[in-house]
C-alpha positions in Angstrom: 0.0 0.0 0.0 1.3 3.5 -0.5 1.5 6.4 1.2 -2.5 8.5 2.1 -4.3 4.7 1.9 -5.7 4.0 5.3 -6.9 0.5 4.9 -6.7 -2.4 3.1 -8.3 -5.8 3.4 -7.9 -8.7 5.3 -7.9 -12.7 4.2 -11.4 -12.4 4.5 -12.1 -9.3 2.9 -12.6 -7.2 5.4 -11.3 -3.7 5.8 -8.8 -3.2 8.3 -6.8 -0.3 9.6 -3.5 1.0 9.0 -3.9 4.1 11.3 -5.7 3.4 15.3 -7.9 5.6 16.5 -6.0 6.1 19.2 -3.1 6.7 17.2 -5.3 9.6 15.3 -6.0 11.2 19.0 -2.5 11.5 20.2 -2.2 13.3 16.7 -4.8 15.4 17.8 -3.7 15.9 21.1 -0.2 16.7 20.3 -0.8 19.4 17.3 -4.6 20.5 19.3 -6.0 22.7 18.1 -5.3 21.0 15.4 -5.8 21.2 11.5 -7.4 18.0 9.8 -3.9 18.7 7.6 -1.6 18.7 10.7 -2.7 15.1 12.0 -2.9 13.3 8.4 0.7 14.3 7.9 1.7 13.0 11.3 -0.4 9.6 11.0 0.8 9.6 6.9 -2.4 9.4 5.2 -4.6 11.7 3.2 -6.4 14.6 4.6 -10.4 13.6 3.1 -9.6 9.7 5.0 -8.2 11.5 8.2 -11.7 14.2 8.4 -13.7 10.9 8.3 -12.4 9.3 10.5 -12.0 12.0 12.9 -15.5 13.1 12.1 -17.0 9.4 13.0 -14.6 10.0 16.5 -16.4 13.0 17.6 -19.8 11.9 16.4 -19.7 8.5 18.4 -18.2 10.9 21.5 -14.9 9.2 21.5 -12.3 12.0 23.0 -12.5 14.1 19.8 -14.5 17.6 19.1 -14.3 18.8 15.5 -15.7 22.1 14.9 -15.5 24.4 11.9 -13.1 27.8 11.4 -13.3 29.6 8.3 -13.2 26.4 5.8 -11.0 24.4 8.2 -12.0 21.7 10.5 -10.3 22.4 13.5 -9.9 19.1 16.5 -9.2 19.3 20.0 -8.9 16.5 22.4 -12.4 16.3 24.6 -11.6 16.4 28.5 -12.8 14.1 30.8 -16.1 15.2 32.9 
């Protein structure tokens, strides 16, 4: 697989992940606030996969808030309550 592909495929044909979602919050964390940009160069995949991903994060409430600025998504690590 090269460079910006997220997934391939297992023996069984199902998709599997090259990048964790933990591995795409640490990105977060570490660049927060942080451009969609920012973390898909530091987890080596393709800005549109990276959005997705980090979109289904915050949507299922998983330690991730996305929110818009300008034209940007912008991601910040969700504290703990």
């Amino acid at each position: 697989m090269g460079r910006g592909e997220i997934e391939d495929r297992d023996e069984q044909g199902k998709i599997k992940q090259k990048v964790s979602d933990d591995e795409l919050r640490d990105a977060v964390e570490k660049h927060q606030p942080a451009s969609t940009k920012a973390i898909a160069e530091e987890v080596g995949i393709h800005s549109n996969p990276t959005r997705q991903r980090l979109k289904r994060i915050d949507e299922n409430d998983e330690g991730v808030i996305g929110d818009v600025v300008g034209n940007s998504f912008v991601w910040m690590r969700k504290e703990d309550s």
